[in-house]
C-alpha positions in Angstrom: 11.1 -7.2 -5.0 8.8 -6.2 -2.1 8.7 -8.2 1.5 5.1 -7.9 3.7 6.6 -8.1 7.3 5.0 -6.7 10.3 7.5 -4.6 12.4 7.6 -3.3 16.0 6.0 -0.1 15.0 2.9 -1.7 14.0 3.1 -1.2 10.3 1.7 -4.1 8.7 3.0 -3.6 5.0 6.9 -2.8 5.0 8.3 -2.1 1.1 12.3 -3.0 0.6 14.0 -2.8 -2.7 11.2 -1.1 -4.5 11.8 0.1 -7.3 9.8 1.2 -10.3 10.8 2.4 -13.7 8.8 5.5 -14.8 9.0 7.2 -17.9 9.8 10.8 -18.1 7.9 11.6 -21.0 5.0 9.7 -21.7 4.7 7.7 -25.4 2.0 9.2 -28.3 0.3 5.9 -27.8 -0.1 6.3 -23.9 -1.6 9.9 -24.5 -4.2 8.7 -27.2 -5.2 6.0 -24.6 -5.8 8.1 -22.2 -7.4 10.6 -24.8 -9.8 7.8 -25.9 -10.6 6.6 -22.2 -11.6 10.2 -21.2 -13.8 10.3 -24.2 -15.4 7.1 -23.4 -16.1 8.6 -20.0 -17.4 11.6 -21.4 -20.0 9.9 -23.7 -21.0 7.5 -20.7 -21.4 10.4 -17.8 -23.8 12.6 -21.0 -26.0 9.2 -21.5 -26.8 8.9 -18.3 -27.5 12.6 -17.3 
């Protein structure tokens, strides 16, 4: 859970009680994701030049 509370400092966005669960190693499926994305990328960026 996250609060947005503007503080004497003159920070607009203050974050409390963040937290977020990250994986150490990432899952065969996430790599070919990003394997396929980068490829789709690729083929877009060579089309156009």
């Amino acid at each position: 859970m996250f609060t947005v509370l503007p503080d004497l400092e003159g920070k607009i966005l203050n974050l409390d009680n963040l937290a977020l669960a990250v994986s150490p190693v990432p899952e065969p499926s996430q790599l070919a994701m990003l394997a396929g994305g980068m490829l789709l990328l690729d083929a877009t960026l060579r089309r156009r030049g």
